[in-house]
C-alpha positions in Angstrom: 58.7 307.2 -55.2 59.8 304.6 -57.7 58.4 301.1 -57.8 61.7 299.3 -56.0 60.8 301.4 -52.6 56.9 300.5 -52.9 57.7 297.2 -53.3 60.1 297.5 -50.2 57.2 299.4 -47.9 54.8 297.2 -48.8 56.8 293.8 -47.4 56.2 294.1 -43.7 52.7 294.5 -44.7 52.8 291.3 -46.6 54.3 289.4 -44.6 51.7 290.5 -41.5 49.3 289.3 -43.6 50.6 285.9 -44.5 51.4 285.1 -40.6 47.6 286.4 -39.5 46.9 283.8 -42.5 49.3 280.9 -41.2 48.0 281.8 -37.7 44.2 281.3 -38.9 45.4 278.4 -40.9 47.1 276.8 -37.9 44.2 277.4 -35.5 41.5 276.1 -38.3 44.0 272.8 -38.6 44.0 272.7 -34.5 40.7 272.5 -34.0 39.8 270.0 -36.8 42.9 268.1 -35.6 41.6 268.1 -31.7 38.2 268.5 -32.8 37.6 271.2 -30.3 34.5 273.2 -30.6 34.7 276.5 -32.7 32.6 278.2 -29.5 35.4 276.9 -27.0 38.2 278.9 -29.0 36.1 282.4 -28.5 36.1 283.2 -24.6 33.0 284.8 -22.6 34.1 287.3 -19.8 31.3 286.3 -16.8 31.2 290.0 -14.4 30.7 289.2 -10.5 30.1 292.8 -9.0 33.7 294.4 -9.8 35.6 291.1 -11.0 34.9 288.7 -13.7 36.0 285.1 -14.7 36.2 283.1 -18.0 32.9 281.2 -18.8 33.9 277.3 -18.1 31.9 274.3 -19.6 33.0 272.2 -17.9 32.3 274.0 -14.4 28.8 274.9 -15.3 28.3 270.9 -16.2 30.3 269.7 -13.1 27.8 271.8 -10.8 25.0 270.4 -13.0 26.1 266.8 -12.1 26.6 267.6 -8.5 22.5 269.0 -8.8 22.0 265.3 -10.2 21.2 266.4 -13.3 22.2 263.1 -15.4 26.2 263.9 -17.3 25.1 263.7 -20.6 22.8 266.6 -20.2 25.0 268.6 -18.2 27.2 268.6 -21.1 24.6 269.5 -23.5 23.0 272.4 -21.7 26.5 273.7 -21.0 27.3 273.1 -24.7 23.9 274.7 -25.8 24.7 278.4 -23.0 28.1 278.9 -24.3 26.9 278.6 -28.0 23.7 280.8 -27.5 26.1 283.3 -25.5 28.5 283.2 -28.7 25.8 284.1 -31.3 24.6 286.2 -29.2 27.7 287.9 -29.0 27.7 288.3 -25.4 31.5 288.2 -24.8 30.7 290.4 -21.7 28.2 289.3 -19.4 27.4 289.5 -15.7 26.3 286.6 -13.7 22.7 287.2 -13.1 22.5 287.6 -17.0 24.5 283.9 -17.6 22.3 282.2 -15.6 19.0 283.5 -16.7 20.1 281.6 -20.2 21.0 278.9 -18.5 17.8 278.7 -16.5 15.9 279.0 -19.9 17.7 275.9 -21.2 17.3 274.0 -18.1 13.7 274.4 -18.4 13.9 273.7 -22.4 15.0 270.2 -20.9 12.9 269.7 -18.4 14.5 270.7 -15.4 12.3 273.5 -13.9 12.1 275.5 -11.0 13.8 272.6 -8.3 16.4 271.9 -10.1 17.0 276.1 -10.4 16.8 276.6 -7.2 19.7 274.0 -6.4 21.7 274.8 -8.6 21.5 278.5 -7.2 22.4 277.2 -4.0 25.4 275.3 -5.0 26.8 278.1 -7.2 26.5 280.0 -3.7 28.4 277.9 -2.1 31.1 277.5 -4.6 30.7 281.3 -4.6 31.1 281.6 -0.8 34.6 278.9 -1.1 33.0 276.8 2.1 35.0 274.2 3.0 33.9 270.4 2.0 35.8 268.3 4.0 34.2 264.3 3.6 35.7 261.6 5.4 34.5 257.9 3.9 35.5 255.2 6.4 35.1 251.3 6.5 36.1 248.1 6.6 39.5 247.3 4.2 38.0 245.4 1.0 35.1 246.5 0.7 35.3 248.4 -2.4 35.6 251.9 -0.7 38.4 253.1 -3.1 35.8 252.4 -5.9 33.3 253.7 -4.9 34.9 257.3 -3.6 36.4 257.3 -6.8 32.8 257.4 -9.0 31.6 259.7 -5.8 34.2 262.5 -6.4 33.3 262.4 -9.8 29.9 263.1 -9.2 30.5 265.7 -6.3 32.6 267.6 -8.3 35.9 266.6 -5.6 39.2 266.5 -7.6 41.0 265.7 -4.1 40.8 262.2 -2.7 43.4 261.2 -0.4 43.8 257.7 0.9 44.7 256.9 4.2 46.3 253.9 3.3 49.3 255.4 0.7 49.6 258.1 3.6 50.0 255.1 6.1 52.2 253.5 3.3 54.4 256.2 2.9 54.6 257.8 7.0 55.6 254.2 8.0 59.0 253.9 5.7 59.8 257.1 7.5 59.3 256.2 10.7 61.8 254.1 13.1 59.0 253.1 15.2 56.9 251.1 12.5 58.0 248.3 10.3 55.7 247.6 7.0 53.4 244.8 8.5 50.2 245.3 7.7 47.7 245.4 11.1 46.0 241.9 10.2 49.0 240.2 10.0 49.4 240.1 14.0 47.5 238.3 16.2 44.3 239.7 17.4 45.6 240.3 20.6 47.9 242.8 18.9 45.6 244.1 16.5 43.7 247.2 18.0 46.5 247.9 19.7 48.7 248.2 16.0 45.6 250.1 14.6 45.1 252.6 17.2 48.5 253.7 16.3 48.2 253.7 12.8 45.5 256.0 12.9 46.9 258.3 15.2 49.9 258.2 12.4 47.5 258.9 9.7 46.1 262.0 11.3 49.0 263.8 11.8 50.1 262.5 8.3 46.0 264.5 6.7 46.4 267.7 9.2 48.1 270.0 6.2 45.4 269.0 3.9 42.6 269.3 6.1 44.1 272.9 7.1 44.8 273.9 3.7 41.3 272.5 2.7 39.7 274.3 6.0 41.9 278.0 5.0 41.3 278.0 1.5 38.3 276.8 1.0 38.9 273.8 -0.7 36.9 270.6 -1.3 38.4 267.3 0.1 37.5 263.5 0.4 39.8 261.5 2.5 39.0 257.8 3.0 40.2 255.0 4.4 39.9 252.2 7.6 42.2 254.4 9.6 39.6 257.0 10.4 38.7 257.1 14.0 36.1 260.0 13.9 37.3 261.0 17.6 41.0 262.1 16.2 38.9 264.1 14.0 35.4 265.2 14.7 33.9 267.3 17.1 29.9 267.8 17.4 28.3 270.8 17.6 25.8 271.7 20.1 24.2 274.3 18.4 22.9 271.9 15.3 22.5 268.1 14.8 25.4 266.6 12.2 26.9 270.0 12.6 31.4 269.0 13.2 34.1 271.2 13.1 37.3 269.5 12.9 39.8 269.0 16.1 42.0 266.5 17.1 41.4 265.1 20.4 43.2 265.8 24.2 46.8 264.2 24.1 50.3 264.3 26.0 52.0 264.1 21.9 53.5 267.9 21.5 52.7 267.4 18.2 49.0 266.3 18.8 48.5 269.1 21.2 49.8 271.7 18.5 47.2 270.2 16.1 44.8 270.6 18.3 45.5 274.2 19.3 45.7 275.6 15.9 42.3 273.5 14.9 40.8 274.8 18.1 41.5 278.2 17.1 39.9 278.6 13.8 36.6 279.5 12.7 35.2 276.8 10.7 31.0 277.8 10.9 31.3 277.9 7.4 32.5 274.8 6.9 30.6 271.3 5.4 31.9 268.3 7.0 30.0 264.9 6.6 31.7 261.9 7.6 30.4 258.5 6.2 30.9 255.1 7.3 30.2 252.3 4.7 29.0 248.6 5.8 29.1 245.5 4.1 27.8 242.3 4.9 29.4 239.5 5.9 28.8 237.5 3.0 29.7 240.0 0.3 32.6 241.1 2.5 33.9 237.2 2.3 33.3 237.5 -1.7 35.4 240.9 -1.7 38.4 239.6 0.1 38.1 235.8 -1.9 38.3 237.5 -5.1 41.1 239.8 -3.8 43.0 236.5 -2.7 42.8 234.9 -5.8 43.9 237.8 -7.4 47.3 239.2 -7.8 47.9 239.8 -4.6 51.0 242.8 -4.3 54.7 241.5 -4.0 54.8 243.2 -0.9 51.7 241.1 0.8 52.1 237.9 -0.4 54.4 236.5 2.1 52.3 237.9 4.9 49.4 236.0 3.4 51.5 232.6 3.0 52.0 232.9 6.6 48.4 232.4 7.4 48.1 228.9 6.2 45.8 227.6 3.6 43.8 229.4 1.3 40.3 229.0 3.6 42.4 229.9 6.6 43.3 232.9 4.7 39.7 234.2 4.0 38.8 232.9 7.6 41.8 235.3 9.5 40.9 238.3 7.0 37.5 238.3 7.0 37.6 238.0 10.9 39.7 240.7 11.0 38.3 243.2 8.9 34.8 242.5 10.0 36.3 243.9 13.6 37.3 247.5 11.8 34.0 247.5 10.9 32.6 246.4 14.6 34.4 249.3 15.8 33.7 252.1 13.7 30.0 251.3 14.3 30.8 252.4 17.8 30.6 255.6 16.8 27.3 255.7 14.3 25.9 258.6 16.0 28.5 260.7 14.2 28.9 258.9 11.1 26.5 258.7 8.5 26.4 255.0 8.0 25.2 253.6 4.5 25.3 249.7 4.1 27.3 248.9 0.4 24.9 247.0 -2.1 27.4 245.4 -4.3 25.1 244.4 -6.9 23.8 248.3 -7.3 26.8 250.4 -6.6 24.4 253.1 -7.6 22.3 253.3 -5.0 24.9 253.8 -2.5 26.5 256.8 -4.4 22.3 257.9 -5.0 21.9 257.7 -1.4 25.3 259.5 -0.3 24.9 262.1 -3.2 21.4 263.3 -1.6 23.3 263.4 1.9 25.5 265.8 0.6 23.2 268.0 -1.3 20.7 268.1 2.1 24.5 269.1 3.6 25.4 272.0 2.2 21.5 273.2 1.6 21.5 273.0 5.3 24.3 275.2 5.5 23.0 277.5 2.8 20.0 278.1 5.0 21.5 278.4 8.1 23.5 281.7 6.4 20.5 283.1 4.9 
């Protein structure tokens, strides 16, 4: 074979070699460009009995945050298990394996044998896909959207729905409502206006709390319009134990709710409805600030119409304080936890631990 047909056998060769080289090149220059971790480019396969699933970071530190072990740590020790499971070259590993690391680590930072056991009972649960269905209701401005909004963070919930954008966006649809917001009536008017927002609102959640109640999804709605009797039902059997249902109604469409809700097994599910409080004093705060704020386009004619600026805060503070009045009614079903404005983090401490007692209440019950 003369030199002219080596050189022409050994150019696919070459040029194999010079795009694994471009390739390497490109995922070296990617990583120092996005600084991402060389032991996040190598996956770990993680074996459950006859099915496995890629080793996550990120989930291992969410469930570590939900435990209330602080974020920064949860990142760390899920840093420090993928990069001891790397140079240990255990691309294959089953669960049990996994988390005996991880339980080493947690101990190497001081988070022993309670903190173990949690965390075995929330990686059940995930394990199990119970549904987490939590409803946050109170008073409009008083910080709830906030708040939820550092709460899902911590709980690990990436579905929040608001029952005021549902409200918002059921009303333009419907002949029957106009765009008025429920304080700008007279409080003659009002309860009457909010009963039927919330019935609007409930029809408006039903496919997300049945796709959250099927699949085994976690979801936070919140909101004023949450009248717990369009949605909750108390168990007999067990103390802050709900399924969801929606209650008795001559509406065809209520009563087909009701009938599919009725129908379904939820005795796996979690449901913890909260009700936050605010004082009087911080509520007035709250809604000054929001006044002298930019108040949306769509508002500010409503408020005009209510007279002076103390007249205002008088009429909304009045009128909020009643949503408030009336979903105390009903504080043998909600868990009720006052807002402190001036330490957010108590009230997320406080509902964090009710949701942890939660589902290790339901872990028990199974086991």
């Amino acid at each position: 074979m003369d030199s002219s047909q080596n050189k022409s056998l050994s150019a696919p060769a070459d040029a194999l070699i010079e795009d694994k080289a471009e390739a390497l090149a490109e995922l070296n220059q990617e990583v120092l460009s996005k600084k991402i971790s060389k032991y996040d480019v190598l996956k770990v396969r993680v074996w459950l009995d006859d099915h496995f699933f890629i080793f996550s970071r990120f989930l291992v530190s969410r469930i570590l945050t939900l435990n209330k072990v602080p974020p920064k740590d949860s990142i760390r020790i899920a840093m420090d298990l993928k990069k001891l499971l790397v140079e240990e070259e255990k691309f294959e590993v089953k669960q049990s394996e996994m988390e005996n690391y991880l339980f080493q680590i947690m101990r190497a930072y001081n988070y022993g044998d309670f903190f173990i056991r949690r965390y075995q009972m929330v990686s059940n649960f995930y394990a199990q896909r119970a549904p987490l269905l939590i409803l946050v209701a109170g008073p409009p401005a008083c910080g709830k959207s906030t708040l939820v909004t550092q709460f899902a963070d911590r709980v690990n919930v990436a579905n929040v729905l608001q029952t005021s954008i549902v409200s918002s966006v059921l009303k333009s649809f419907s002949a029957e409502f106009n765009s008025r917001p429920f304080w700008a009536y007279g409080e003659s008017e009002q309860n009457q206006i909010l009963q039927a927002e919330n019935r609007l609102v409930r029809k408006g959640v039903h496919t997300d709390i049945l796709k959250c109640l099927q699949e085994g999804k976690a979801l936070i709605i919140e909101g004023y319009e949450l009248d717990p009797m369009l949605y909750l039902h108390q168990r007999e059997e067990a103390p802050r134990k709900f399924r969801i249902t929606m209650r008795d109604s001559d509406d065809p469409e209520e009563k087909k709710i009701k009938k599919v809700l009725d129908e379904m097994d939820q005795s796996n599910a979690v449901i913890v409805p909260f009700l936050l409080t605010i004082s009087e004093k911080e509520h007035a705060y709250i809604i000054e600030n929001w006044l002298m704020s930019d108040i949306p386009k769509e508002l500010r004619s409503e408020v005009a119409q209510l007279g002076k600026f103390q007249k205002q805060l008088k009429h909304l503070l009045k009128s909020f304080q009643q949503v408030q009045s009336f979903l105390l009614e009903y504080n043998d079903i909600f868990t009720v936890i006052p807002i402190n404005i001036q330490h957010i983090d108590e009230t997320l401490n406080t509902m964090h631990n009710v949701i942890l007692a939660r589902i290790e209440a339901s872990f028990i019950n199974k086991n």
